[in-house]
Backbone as JSON, one array per atom type, in Angstrom:
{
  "sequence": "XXXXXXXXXXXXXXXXXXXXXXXXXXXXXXXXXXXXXXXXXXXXXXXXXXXXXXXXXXXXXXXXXXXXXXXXXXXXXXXXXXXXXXXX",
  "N": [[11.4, 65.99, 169.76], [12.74, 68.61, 168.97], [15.94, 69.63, 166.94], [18.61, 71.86, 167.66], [21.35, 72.61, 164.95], [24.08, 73.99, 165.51], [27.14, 74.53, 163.17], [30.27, 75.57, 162.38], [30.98, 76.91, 159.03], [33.36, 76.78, 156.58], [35.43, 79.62, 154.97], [35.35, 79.07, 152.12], [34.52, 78.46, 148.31], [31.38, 76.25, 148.26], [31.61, 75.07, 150.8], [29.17, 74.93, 152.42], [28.11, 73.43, 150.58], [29.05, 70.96, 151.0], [28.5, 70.44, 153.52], [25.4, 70.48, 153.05], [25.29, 68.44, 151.27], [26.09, 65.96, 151.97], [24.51, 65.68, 154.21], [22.02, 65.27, 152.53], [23.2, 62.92, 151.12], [22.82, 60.94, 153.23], [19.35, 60.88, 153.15], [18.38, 63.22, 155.03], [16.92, 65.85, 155.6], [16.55, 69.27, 155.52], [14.96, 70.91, 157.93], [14.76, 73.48, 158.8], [16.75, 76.64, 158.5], [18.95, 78.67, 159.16], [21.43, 81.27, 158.69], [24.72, 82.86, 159.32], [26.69, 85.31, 158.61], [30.11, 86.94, 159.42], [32.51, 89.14, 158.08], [34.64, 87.13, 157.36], [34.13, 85.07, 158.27], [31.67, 81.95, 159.24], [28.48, 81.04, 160.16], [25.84, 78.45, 160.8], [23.02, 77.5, 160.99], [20.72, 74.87, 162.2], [18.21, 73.38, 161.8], [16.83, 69.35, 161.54], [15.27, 66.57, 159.8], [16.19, 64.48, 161.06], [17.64, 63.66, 163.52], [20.0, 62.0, 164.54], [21.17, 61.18, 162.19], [21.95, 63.53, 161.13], [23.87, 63.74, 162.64], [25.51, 61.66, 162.46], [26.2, 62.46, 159.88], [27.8, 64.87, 159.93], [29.77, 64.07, 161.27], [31.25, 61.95, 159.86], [31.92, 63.8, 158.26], [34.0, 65.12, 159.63], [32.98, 67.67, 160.46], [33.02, 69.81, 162.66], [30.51, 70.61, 165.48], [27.86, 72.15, 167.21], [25.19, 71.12, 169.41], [21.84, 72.22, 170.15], [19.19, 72.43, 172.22], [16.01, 74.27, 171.73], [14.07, 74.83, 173.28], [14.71, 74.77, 175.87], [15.31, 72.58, 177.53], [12.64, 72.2, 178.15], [9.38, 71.35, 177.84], [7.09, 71.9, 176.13], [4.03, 70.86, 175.71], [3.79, 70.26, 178.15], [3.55, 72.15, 179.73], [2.8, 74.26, 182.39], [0.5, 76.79, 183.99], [1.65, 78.22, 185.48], [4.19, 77.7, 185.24], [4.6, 79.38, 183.13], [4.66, 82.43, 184.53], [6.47, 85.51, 185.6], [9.34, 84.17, 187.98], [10.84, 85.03, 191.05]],
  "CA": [[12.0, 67.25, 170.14], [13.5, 69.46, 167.57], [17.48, 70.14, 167.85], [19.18, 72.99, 166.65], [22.85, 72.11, 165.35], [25.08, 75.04, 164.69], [28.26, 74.94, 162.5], [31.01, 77.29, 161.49], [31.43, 77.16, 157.93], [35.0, 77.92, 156.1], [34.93, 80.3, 153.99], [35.71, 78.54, 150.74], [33.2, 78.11, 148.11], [31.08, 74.9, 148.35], [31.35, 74.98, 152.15], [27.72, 74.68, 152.26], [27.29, 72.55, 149.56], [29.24, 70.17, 151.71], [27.54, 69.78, 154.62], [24.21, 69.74, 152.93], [25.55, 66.5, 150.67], [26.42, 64.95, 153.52], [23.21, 65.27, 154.58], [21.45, 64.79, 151.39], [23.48, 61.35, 150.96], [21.5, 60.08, 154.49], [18.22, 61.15, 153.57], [18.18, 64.25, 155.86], [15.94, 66.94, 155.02], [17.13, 70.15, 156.22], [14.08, 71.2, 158.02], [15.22, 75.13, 159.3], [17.95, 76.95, 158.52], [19.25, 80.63, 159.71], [22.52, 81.46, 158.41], [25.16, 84.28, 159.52], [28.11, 86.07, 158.34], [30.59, 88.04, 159.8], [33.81, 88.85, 157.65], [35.53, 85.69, 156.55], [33.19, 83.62, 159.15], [30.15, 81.8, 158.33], [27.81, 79.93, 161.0], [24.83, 77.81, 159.68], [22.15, 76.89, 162.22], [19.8, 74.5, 161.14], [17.04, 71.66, 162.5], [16.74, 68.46, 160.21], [14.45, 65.64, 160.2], [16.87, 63.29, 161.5], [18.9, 64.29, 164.32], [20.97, 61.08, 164.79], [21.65, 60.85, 161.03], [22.55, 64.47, 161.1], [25.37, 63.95, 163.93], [26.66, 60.47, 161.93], [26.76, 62.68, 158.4], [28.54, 65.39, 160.66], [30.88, 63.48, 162.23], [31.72, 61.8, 159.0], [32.79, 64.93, 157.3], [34.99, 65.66, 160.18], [32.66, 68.7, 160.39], [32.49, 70.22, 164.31], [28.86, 71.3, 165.79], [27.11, 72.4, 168.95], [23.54, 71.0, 169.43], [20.97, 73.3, 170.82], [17.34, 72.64, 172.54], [15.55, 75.7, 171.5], [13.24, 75.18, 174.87], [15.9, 74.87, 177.29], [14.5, 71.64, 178.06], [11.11, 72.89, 179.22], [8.85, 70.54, 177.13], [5.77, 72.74, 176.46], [3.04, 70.32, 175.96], [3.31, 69.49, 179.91], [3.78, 73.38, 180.78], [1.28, 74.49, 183.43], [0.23, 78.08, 184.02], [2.7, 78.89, 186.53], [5.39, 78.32, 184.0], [4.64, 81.07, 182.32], [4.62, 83.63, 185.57], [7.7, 85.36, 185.89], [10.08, 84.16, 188.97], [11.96, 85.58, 191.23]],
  "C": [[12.87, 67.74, 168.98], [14.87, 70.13, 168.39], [17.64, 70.74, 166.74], [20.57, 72.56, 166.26], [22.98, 73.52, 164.31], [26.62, 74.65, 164.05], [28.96, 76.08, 161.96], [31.58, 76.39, 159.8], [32.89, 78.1, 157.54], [34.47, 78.67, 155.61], [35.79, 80.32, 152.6], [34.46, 78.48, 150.16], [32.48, 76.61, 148.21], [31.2, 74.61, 150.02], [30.05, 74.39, 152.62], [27.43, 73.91, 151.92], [27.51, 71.28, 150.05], [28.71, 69.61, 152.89], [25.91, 69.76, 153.92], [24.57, 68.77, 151.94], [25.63, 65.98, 150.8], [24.63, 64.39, 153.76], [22.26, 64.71, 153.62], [21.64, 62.94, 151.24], [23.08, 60.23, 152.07], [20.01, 60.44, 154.46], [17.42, 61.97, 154.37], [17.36, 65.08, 155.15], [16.56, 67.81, 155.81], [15.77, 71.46, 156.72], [13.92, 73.49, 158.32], [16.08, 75.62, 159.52], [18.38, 78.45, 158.55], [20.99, 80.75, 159.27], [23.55, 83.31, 158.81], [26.84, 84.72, 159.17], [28.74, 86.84, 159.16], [32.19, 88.35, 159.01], [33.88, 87.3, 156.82], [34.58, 84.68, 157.3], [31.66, 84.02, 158.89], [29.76, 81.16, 159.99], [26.53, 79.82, 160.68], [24.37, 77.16, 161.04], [21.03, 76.02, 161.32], [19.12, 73.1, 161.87], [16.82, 70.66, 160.72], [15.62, 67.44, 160.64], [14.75, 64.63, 161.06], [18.26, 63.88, 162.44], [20.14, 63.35, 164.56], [21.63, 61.03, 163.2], [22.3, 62.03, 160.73], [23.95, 64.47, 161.89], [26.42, 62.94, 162.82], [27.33, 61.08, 160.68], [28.09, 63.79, 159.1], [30.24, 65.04, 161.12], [31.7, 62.95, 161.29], [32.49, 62.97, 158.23], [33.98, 65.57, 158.1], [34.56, 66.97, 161.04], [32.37, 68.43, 161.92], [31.02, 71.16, 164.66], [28.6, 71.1, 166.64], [25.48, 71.48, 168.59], [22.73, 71.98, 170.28], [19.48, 72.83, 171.38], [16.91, 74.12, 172.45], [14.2, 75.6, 172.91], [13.24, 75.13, 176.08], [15.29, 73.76, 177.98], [12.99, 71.16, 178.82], [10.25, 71.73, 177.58], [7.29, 71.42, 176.86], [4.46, 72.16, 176.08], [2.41, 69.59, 177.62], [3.83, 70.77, 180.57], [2.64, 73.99, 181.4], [1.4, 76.05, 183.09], [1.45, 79.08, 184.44], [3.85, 79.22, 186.23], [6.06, 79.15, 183.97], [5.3, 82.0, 183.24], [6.41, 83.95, 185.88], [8.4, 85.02, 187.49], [10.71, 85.34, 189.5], [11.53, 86.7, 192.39]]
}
């Protein structure tokens, strides 16, 4: 299952460079990454190869992050027809 983890980035330079060194220094790959500004705030979304090694480099840097399922737990290799159909 692919997890999304969002972070807010300071806004110093090297912000970035920090959490991906982190990751870099466990062997992470940083498989998909969406990034957004607003003003002075940053937030950095991003799937990696390694979701447990991503939380430990995380956690090490002190750095705070949400996790995300991007399929709301719906697993879609065991989704039927009916699924699909809207409710309601």
């Amino acid at each position: 299952m692919t997890v999304w983890f969002t972070v807010q980035l300071d806004d110093t330079p090297g912000s970035l460079a920090r959490v991906a060194g982190a990751l870099a220094q466990r062997g992470v790959n940083i498989t998909g990454i969406v990034g957004v500004a607003e003003d002075t705030d940053g937030a950095l979304m991003l799937t990696t190869s390694d979701a447990a090694a991503t939380r430990a480099a995380f956690e090490a840097l002190g750095q705070a992050f949400e996790e995300h399922d991007p399929t709301g737990g719906v697993e879609p290799e065991r989704m039927s027809v009916s699924d699909l159909r809207p409710r309601g």
